[in-house]
Structures are given as C-alpha cells and as structure tokens.
C-alpha distance (Angstrom), angle and dihedral (degrees) to the residues before:
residue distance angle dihedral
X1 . . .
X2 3.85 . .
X3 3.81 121.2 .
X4 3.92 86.4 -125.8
X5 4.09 83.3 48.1
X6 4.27 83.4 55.5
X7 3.89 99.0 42.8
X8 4.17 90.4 44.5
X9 4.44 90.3 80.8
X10 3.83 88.1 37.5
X11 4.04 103.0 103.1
X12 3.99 113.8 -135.2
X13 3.78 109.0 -103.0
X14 4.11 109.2 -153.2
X15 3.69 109.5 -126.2
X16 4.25 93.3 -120.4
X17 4.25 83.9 60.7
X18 3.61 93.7 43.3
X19 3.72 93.5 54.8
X20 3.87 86.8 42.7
X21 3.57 99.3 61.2
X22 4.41 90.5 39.1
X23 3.44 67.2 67.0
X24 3.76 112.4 54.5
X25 3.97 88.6 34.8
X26 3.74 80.5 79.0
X27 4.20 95.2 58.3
X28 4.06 89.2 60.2
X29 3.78 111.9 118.5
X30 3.62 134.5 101.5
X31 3.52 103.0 -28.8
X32 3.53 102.1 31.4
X33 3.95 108.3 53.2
X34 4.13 95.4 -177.2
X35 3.38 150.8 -13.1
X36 4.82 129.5 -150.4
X37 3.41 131.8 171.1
X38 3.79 98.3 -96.1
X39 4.43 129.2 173.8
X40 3.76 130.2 -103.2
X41 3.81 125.4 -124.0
X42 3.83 76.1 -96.7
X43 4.06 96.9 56.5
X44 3.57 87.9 -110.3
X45 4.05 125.4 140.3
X46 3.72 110.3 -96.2
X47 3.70 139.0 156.3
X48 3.93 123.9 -104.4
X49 3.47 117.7 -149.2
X50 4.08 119.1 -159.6
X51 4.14 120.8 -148.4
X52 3.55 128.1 167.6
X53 4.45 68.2 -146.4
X54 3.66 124.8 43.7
X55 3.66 89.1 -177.0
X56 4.06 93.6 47.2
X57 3.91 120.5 137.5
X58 3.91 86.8 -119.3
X59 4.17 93.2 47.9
X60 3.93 90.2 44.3
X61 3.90 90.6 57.5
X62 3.59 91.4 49.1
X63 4.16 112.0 108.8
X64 3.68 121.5 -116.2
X65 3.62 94.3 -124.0
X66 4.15 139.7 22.4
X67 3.84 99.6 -144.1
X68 4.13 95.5 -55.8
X69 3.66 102.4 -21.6
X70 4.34 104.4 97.7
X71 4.06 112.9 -135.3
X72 3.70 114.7 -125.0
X73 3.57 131.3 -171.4
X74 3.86 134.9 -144.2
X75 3.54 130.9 -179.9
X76 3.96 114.5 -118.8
X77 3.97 134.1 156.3
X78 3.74 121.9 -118.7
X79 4.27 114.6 -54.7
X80 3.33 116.3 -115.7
X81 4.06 129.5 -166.1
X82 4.10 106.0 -138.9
C-alpha cells in the first residue's frame, strides 16, 4: 500500500483547527480525559472536550472558543488503551 493510498481516508484538517486542538491537548488531566476535532450542530469544525464531569472546576474554566473553532463538551468515563 502506497503512502498516497494511506493519506487518501485521512480527512483534511484546516490549519486554524489544527492549532486549536495543539491547544486543548494541553487541558487533559484528571478531569478532562481527551479532546478531537469534532462538528457543530451546523457541520462546522469544532473541538470536543471529554470529562468524566461536564460541570468540573477544570471544564467550567475552559473558553468557549480557541480563536474560531467553538469548545464543546461531552460526558465520557475514563480512556482506556486495550
């Protein structure tokens, strides 16, 4: 298999997202578990935050926004490689 054949199923990330979520990989710790470039209501590139705790000290200080790309939240138990 090609590397063109490996990078076809990869979905384009634009550059203001990427930097977004270099971002929000630094807010992972106890009470937030992960974050991925997720989609509005809209269809529109956001960020998805993961807490055991939507309502968490460290999830309520988050901002609503990195630059353009909106912050959403979603509840989710502790990750776990397999």
């Amino acid at each position: 298999m090609s590397e063109e054949d490996l990078d076809a199923g990869v979905p384009q990330v634009d550059p203001a997202v990427r930097d977004a979520l270099t971002t929000a990989e630094g807010w992972i710790g106890p009470e937030i578990q992960g974050v991925a470039v997720g989609e509005t209501a809209q269809g529109d590139p956001c960020l998805v935050v993961y807490a055991p705790d939507p309502e968490s000290p460290a999830v309520r200080e988050l901002p609503p926004a990195v630059g353009d790309v909106p912050v959403r939240v979603e509840a989710a138990g502790p990750f776990a490689a397999e």
